[in-house]
mmCIF file of the N, C-alpha and C atoms, coordinates in Angstrom:
data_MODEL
# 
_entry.id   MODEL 
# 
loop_
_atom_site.group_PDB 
_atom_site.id 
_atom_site.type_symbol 
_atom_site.label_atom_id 
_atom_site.label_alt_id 
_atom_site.label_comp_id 
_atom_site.label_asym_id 
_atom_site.label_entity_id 
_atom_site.label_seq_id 
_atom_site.pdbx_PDB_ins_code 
_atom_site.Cartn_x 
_atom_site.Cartn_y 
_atom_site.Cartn_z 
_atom_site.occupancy 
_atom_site.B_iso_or_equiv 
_atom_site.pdbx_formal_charge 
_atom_site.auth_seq_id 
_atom_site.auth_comp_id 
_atom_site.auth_asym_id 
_atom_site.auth_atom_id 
_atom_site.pdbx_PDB_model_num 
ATOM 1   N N  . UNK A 1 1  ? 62.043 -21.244 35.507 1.00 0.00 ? 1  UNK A N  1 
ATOM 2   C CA . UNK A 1 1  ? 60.912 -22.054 35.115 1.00 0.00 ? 1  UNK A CA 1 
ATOM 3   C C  . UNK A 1 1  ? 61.361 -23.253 34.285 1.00 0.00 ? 1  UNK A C  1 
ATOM 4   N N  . UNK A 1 2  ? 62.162 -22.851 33.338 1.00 0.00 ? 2  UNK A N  1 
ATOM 5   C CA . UNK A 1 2  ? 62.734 -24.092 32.484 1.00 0.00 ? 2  UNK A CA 1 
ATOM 6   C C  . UNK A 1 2  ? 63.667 -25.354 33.409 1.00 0.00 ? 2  UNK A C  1 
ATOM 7   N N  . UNK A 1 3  ? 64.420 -24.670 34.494 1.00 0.00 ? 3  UNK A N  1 
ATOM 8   C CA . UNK A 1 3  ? 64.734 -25.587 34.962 1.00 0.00 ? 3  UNK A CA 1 
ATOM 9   C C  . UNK A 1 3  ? 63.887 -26.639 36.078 1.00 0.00 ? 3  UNK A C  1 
ATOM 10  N N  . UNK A 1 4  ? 63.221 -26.165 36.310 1.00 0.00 ? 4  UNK A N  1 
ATOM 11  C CA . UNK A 1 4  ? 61.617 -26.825 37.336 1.00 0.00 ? 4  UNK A CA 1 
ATOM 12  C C  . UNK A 1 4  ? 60.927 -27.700 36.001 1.00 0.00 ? 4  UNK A C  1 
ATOM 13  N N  . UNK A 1 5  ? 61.083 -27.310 34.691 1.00 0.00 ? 5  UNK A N  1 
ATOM 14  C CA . UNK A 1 5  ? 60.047 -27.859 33.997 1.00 0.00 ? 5  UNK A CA 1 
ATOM 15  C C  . UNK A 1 5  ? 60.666 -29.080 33.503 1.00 0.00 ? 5  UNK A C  1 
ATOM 16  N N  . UNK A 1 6  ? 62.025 -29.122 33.111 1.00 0.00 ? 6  UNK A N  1 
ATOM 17  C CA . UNK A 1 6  ? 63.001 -30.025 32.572 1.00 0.00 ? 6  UNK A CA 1 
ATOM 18  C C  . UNK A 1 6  ? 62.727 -31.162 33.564 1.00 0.00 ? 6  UNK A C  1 
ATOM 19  N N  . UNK A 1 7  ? 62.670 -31.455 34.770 1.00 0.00 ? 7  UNK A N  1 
ATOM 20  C CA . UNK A 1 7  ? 63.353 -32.566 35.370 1.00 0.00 ? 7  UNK A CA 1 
ATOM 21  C C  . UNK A 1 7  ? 61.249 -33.486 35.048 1.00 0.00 ? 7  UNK A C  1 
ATOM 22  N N  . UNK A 1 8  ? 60.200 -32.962 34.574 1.00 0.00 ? 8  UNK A N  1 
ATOM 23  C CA . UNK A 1 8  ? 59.228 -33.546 34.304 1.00 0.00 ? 8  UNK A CA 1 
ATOM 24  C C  . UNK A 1 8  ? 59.034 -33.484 32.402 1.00 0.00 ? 8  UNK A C  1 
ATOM 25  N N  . UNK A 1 9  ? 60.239 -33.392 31.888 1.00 0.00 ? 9  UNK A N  1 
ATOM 26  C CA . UNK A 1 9  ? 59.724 -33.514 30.639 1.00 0.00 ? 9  UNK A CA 1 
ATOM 27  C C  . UNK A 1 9  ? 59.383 -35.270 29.808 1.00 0.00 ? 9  UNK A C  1 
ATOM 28  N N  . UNK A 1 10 ? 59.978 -36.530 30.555 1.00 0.00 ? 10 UNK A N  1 
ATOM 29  C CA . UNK A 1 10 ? 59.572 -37.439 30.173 1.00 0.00 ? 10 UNK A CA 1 
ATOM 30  C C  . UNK A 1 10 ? 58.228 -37.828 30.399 1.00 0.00 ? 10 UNK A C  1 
ATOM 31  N N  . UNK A 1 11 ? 57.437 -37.316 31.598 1.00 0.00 ? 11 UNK A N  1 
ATOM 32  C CA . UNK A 1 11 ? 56.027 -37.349 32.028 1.00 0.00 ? 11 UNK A CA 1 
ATOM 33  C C  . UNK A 1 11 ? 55.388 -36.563 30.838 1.00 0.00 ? 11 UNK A C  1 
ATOM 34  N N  . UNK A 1 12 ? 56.128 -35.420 30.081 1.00 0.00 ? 12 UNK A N  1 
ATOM 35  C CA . UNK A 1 12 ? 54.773 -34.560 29.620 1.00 0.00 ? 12 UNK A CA 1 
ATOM 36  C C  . UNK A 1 12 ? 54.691 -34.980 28.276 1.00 0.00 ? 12 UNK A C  1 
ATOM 37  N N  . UNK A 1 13 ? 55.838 -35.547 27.953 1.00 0.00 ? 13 UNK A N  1 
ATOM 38  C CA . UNK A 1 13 ? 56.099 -36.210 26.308 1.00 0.00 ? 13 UNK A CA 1 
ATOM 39  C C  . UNK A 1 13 ? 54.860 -37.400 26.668 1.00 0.00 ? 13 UNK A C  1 
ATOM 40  N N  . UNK A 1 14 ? 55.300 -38.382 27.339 1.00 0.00 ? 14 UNK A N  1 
ATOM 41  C CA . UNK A 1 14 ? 54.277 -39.515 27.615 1.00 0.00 ? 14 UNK A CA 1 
ATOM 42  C C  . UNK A 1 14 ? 52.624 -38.989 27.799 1.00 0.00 ? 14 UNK A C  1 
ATOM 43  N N  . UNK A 1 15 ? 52.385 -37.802 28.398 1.00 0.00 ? 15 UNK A N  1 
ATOM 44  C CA . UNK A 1 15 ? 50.775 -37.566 28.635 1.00 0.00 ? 15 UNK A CA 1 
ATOM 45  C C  . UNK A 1 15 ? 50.659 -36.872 26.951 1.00 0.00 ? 15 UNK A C  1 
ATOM 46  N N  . UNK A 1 16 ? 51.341 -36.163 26.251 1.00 0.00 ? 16 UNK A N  1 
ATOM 47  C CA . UNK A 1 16 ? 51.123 -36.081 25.022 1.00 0.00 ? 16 UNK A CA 1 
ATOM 48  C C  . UNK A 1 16 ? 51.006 -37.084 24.087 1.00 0.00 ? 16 UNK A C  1 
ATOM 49  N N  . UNK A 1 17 ? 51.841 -37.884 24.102 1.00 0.00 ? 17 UNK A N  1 
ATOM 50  C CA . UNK A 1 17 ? 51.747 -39.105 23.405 1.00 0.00 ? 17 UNK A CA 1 
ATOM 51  C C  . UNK A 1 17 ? 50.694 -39.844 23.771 1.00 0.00 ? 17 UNK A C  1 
ATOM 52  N N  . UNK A 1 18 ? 49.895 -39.982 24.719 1.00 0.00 ? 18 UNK A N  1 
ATOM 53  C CA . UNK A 1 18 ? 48.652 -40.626 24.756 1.00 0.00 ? 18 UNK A CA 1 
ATOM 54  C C  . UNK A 1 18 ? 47.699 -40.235 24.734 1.00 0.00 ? 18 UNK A C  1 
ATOM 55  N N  . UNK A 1 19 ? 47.782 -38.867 24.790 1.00 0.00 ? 19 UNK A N  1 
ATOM 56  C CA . UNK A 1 19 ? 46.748 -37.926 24.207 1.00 0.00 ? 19 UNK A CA 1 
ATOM 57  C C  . UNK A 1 19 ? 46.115 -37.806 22.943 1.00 0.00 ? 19 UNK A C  1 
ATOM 58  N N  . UNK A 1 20 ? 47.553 -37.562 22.015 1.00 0.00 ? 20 UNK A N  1 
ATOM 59  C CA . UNK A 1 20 ? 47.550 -37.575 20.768 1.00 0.00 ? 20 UNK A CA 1 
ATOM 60  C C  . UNK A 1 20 ? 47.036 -38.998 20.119 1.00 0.00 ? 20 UNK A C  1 
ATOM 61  N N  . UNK A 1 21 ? 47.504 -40.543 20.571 1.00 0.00 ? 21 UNK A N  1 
ATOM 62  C CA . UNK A 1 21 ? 46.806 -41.446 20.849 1.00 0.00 ? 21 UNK A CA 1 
ATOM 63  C C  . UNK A 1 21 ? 46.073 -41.703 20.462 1.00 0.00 ? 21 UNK A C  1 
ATOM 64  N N  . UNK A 1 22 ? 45.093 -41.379 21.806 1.00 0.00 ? 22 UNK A N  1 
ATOM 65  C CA . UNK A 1 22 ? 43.727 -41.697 22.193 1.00 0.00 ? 22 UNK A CA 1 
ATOM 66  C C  . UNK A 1 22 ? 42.579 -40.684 21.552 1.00 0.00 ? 22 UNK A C  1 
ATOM 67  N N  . UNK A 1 23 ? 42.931 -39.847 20.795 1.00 0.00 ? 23 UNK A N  1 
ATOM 68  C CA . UNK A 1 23 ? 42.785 -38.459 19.615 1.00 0.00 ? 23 UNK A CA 1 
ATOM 69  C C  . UNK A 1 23 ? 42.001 -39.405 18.421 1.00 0.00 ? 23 UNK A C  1 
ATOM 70  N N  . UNK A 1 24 ? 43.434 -39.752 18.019 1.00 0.00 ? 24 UNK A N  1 
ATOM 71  C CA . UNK A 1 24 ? 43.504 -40.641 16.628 1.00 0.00 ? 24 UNK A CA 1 
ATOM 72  C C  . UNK A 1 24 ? 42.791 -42.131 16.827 1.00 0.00 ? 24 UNK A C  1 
ATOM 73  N N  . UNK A 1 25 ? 42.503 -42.844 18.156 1.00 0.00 ? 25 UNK A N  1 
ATOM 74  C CA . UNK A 1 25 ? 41.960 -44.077 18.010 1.00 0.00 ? 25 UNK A CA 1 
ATOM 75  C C  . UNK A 1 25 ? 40.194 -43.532 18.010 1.00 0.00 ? 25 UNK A C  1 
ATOM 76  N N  . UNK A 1 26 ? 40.028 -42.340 18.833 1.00 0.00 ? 26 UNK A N  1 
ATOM 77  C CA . UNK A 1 26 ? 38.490 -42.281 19.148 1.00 0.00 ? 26 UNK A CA 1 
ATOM 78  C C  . UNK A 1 26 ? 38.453 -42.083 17.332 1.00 0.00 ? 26 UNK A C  1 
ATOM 79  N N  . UNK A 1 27 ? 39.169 -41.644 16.248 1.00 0.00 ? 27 UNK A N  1 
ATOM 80  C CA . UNK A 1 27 ? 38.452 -40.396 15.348 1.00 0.00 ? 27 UNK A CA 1 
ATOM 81  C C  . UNK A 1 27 ? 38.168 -41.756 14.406 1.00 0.00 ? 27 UNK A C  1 
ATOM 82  N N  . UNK A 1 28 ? 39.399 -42.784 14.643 1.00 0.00 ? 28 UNK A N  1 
ATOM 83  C CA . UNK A 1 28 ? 39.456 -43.914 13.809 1.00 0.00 ? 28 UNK A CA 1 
ATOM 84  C C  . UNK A 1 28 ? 37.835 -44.994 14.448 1.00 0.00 ? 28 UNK A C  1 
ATOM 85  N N  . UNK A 1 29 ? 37.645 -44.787 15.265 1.00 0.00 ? 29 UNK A N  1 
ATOM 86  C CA . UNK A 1 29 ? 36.396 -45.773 15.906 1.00 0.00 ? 29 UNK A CA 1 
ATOM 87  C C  . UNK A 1 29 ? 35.359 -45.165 15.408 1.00 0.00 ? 29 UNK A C  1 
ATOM 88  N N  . UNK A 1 30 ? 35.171 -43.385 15.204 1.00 0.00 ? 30 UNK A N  1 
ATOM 89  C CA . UNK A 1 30 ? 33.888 -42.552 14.947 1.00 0.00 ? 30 UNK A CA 1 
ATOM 90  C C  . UNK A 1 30 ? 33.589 -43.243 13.488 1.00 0.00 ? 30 UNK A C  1 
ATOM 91  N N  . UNK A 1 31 ? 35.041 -43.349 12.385 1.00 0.00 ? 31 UNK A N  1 
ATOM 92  C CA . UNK A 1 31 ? 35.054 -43.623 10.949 1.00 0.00 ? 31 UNK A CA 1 
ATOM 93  C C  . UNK A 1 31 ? 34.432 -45.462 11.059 1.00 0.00 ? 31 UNK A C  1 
ATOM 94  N N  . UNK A 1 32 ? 34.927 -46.110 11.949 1.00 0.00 ? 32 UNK A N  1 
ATOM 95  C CA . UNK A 1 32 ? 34.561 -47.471 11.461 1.00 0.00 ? 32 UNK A CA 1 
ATOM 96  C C  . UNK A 1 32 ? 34.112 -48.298 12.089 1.00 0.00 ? 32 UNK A C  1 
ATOM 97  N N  . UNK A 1 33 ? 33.568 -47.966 13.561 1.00 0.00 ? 33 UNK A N  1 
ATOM 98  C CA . UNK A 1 33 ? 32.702 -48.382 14.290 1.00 0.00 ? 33 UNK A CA 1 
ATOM 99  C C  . UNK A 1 33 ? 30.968 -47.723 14.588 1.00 0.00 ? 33 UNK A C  1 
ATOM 100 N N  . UNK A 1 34 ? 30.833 -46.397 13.619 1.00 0.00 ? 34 UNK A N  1 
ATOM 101 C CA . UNK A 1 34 ? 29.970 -45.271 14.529 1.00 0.00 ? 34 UNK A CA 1 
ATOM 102 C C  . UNK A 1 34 ? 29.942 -44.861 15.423 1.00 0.00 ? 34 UNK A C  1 
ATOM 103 N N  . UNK A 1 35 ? 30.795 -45.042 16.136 1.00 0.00 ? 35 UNK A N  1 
ATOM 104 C CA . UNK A 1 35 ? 30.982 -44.709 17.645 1.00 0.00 ? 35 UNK A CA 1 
ATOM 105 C C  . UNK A 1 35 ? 30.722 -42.985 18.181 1.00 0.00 ? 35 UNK A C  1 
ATOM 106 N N  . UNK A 1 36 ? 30.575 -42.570 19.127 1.00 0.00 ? 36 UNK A N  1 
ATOM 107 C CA . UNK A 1 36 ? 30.679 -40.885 19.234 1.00 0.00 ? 36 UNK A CA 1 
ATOM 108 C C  . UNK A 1 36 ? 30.373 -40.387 18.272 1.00 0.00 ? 36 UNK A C  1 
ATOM 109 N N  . UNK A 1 37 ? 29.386 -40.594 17.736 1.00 0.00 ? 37 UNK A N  1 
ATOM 110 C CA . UNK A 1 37 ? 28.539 -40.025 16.761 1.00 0.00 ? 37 UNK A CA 1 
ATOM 111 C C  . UNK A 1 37 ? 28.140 -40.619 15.594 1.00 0.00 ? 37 UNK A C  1 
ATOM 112 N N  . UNK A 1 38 ? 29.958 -40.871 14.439 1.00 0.00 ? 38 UNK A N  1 
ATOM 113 C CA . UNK A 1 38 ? 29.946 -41.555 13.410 1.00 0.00 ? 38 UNK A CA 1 
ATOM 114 C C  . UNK A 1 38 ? 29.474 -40.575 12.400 1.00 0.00 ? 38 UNK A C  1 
ATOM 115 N N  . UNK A 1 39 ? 29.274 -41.269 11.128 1.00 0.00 ? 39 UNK A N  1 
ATOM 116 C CA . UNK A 1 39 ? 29.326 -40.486 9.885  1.00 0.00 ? 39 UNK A CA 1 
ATOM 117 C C  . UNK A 1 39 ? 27.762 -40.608 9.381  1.00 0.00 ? 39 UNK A C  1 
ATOM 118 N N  . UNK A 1 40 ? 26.801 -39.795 9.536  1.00 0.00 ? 40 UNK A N  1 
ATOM 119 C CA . UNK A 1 40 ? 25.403 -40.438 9.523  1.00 0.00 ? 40 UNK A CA 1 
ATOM 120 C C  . UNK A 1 40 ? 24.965 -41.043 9.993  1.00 0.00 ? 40 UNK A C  1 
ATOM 121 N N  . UNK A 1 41 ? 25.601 -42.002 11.580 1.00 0.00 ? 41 UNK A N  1 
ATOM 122 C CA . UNK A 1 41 ? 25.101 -42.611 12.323 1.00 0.00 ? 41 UNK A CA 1 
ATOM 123 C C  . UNK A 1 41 ? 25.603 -43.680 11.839 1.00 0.00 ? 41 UNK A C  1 
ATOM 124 N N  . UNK A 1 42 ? 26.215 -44.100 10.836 1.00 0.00 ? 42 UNK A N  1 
ATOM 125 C CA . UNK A 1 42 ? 26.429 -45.873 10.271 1.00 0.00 ? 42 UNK A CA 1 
ATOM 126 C C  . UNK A 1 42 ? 27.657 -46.160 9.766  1.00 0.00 ? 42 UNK A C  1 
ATOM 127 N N  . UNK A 1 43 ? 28.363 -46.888 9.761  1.00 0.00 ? 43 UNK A N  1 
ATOM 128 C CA . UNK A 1 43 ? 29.924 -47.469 9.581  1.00 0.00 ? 43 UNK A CA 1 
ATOM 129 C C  . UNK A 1 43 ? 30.273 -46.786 8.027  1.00 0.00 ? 43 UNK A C  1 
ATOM 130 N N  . UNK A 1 44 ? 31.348 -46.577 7.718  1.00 0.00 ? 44 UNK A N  1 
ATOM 131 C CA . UNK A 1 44 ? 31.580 -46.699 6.531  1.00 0.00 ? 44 UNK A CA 1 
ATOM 132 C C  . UNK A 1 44 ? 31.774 -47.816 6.173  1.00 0.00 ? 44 UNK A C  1 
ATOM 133 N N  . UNK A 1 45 ? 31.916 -48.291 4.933  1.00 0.00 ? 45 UNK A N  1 
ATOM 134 C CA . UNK A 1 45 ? 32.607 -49.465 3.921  1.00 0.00 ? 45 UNK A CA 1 
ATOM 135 C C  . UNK A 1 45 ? 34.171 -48.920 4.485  1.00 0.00 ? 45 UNK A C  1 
ATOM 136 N N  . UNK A 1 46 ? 34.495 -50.314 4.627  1.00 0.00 ? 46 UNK A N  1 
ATOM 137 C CA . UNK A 1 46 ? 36.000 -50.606 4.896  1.00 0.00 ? 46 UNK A CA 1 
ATOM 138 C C  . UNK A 1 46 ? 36.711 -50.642 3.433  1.00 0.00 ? 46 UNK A C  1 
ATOM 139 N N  . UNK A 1 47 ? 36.103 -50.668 2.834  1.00 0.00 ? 47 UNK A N  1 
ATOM 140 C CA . UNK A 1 47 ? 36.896 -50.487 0.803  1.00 0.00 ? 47 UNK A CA 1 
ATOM 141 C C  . UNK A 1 47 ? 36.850 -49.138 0.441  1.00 0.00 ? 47 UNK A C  1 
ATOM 142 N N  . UNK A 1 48 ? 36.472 -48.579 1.619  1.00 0.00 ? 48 UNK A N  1 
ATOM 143 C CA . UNK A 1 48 ? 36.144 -46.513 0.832  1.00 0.00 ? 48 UNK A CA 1 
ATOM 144 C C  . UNK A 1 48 ? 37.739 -45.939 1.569  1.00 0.00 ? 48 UNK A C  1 
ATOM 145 N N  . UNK A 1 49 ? 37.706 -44.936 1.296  1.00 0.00 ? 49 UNK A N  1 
ATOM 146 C CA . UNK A 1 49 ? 38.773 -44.102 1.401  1.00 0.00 ? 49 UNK A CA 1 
ATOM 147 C C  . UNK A 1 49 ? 38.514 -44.055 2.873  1.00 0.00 ? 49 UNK A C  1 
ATOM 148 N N  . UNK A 1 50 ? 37.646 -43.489 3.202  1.00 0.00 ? 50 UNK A N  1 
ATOM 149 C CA . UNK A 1 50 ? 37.066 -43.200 4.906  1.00 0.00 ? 50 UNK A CA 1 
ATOM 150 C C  . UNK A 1 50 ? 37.383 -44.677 5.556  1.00 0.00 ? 50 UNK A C  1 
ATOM 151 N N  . UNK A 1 51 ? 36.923 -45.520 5.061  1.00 0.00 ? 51 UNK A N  1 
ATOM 152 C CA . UNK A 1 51 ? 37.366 -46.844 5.615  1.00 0.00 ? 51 UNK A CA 1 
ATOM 153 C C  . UNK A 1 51 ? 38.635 -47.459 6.398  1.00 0.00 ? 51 UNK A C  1 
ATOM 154 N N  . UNK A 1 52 ? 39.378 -46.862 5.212  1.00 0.00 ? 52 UNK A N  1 
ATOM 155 C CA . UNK A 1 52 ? 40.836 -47.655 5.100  1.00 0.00 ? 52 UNK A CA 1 
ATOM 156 C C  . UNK A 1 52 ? 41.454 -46.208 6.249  1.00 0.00 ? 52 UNK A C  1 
ATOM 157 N N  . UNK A 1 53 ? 41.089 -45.199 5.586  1.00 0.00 ? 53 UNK A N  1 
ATOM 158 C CA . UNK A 1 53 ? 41.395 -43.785 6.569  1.00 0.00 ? 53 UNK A CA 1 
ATOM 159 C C  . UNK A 1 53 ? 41.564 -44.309 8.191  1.00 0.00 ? 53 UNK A C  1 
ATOM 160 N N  . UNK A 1 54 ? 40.177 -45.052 8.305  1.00 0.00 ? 54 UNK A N  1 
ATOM 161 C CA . UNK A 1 54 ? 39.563 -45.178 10.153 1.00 0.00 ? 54 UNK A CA 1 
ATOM 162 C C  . UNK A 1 54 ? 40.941 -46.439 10.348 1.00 0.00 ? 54 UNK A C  1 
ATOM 163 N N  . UNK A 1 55 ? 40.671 -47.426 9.538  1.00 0.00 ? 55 UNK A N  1 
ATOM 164 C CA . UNK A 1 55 ? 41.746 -48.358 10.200 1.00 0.00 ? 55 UNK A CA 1 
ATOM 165 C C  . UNK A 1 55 ? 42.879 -48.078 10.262 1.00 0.00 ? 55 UNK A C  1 
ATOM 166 N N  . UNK A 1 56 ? 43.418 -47.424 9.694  1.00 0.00 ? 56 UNK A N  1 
ATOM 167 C CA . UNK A 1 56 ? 44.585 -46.613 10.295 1.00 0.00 ? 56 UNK A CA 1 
ATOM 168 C C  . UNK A 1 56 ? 44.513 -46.103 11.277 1.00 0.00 ? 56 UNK A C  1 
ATOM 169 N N  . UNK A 1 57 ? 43.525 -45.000 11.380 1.00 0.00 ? 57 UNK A N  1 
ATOM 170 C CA . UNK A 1 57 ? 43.931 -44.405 12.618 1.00 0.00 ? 57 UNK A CA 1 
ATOM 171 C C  . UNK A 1 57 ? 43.430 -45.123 13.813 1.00 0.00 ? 57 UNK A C  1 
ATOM 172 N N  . UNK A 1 58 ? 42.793 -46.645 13.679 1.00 0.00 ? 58 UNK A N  1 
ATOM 173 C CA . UNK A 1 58 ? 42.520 -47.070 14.944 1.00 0.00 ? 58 UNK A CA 1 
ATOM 174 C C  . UNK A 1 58 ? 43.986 -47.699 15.054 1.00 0.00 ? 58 UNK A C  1 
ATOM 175 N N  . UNK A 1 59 ? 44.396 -48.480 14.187 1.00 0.00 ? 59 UNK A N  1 
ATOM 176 C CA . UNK A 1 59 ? 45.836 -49.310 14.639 1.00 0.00 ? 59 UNK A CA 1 
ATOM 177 C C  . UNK A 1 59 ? 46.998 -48.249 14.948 1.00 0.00 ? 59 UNK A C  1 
ATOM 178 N N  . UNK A 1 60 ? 46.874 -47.169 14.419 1.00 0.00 ? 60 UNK A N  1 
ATOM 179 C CA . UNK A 1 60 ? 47.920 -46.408 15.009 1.00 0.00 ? 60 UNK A CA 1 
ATOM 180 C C  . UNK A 1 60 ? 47.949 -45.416 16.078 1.00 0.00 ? 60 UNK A C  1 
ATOM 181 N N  . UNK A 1 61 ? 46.880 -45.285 16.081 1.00 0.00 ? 61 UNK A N  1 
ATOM 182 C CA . UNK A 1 61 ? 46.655 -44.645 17.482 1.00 0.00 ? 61 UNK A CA 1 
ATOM 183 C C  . UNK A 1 61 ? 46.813 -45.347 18.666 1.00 0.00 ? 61 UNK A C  1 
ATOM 184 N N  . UNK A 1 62 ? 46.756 -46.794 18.484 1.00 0.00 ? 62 UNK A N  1 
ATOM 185 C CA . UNK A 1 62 ? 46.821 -47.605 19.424 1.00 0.00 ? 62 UNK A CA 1 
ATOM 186 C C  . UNK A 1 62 ? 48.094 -47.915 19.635 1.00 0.00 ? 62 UNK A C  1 
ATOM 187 N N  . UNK A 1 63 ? 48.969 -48.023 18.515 1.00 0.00 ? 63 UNK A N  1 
ATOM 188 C CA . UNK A 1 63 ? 50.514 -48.064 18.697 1.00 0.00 ? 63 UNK A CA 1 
ATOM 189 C C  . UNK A 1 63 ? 50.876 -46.723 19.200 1.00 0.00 ? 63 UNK A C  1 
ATOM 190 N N  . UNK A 1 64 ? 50.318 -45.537 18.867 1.00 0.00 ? 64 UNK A N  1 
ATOM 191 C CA . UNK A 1 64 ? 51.002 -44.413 19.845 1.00 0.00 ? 64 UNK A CA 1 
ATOM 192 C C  . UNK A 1 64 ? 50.337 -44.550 21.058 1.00 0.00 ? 64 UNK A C  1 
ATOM 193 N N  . UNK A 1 65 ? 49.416 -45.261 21.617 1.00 0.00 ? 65 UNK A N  1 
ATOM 194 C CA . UNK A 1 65 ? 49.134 -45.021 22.985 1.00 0.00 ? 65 UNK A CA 1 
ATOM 195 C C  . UNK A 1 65 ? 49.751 -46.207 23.665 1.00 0.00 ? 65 UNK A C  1 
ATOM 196 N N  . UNK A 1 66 ? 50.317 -47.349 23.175 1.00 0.00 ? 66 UNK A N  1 
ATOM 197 C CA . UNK A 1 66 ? 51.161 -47.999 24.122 1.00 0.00 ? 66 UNK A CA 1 
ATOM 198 C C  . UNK A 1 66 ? 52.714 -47.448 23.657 1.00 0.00 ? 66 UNK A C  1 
ATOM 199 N N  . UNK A 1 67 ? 53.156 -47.098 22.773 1.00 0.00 ? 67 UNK A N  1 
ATOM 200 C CA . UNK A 1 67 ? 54.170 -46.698 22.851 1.00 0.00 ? 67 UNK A CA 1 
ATOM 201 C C  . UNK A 1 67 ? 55.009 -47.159 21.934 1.00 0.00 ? 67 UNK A C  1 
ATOM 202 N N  . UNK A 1 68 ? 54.472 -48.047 21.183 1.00 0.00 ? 68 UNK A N  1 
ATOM 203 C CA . UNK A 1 68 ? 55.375 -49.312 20.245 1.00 0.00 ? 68 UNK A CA 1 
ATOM 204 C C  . UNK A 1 68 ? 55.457 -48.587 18.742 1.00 0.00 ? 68 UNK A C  1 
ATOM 205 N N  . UNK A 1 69 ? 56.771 -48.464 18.500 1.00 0.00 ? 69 UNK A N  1 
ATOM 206 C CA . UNK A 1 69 ? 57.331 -48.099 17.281 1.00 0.00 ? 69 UNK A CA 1 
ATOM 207 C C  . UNK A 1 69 ? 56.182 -46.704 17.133 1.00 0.00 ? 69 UNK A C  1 
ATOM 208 N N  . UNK A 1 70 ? 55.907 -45.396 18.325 1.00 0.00 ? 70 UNK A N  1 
ATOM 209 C CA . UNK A 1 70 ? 55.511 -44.629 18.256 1.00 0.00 ? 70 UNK A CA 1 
ATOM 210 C C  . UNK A 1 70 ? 55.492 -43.640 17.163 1.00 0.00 ? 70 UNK A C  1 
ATOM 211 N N  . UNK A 1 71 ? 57.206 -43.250 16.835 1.00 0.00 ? 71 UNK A N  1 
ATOM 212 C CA . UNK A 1 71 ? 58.002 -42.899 15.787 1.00 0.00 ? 71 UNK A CA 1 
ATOM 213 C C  . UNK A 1 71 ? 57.500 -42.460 14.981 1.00 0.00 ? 71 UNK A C  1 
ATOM 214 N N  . UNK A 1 72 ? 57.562 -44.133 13.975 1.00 0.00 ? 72 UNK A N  1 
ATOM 215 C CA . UNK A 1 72 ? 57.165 -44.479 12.690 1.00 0.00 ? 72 UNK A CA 1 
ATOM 216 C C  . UNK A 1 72 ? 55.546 -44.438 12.596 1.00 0.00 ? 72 UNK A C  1 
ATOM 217 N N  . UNK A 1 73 ? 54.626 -44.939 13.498 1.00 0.00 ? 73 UNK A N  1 
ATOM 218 C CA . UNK A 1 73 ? 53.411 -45.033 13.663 1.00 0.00 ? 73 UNK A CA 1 
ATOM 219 C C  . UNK A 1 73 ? 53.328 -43.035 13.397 1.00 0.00 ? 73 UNK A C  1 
ATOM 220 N N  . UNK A 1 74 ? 53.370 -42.326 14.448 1.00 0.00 ? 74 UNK A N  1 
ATOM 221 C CA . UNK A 1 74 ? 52.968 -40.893 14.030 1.00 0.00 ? 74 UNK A CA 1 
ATOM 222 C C  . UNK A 1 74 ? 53.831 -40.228 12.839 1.00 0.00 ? 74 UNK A C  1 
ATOM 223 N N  . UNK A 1 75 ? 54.360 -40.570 11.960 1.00 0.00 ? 75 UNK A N  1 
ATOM 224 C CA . UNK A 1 75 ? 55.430 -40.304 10.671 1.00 0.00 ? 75 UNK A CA 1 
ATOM 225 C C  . UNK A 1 75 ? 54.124 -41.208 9.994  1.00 0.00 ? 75 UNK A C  1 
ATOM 226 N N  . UNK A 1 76 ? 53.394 -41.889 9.646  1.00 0.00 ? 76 UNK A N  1 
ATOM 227 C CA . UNK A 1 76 ? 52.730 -42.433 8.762  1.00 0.00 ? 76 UNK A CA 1 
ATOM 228 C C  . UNK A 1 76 ? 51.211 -41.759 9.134  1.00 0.00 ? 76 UNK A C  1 
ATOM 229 N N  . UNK A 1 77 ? 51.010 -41.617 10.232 1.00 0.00 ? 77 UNK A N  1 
ATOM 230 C CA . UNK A 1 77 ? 50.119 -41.194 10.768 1.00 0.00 ? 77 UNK A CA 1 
ATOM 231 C C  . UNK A 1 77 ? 49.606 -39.761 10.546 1.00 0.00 ? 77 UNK A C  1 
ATOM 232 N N  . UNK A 1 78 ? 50.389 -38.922 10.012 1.00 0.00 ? 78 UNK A N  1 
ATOM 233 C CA . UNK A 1 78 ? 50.373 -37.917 9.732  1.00 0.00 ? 78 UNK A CA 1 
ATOM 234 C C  . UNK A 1 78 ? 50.775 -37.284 8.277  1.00 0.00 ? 78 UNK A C  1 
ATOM 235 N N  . UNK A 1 79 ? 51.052 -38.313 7.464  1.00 0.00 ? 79 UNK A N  1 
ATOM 236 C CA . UNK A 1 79 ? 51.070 -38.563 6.040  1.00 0.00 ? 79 UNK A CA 1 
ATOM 237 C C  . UNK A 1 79 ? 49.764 -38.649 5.799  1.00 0.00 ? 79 UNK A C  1 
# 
């Protein structure tokens, strides 16, 4: 099995990585757009903790879903 699974492990890293992604951009859009539900229905303040929280996770989720400086983006991202 491991050897059948190995020759697709750059495909499954990549569908994780945009998974994980697209995770962190929806949760960052819920915090600072209202989007998919939102927090009472209405944006937070971008000066609140929740604020600054969402823009993170929209800019970095977006760097883990194209791929750019993925790394460092999920190492901060998860701080």
């Amino acid at each position: 099995m491991e050897r059948f699974l190995a020759g697709y492990a750059a495909q499954a890293y990549a569908l994780l990585r945009i998974i994980i992604g697209l995770l962190f951009f929806c949760h960052g859009a819920q915090k600072v757009f209202a989007l998919l539900g939102g927090i009472g229905g209405a944006p937070v303040p971008l000066a609140s903790l929740f604020g600054v929280a969402g823009v993170l996770e929209l800019i970095l989720g977006a760097l883990v879903i194209v791929g750019w400086l993925a790394g460092y983006a999920t190492f901060l991202a998860s701080g």
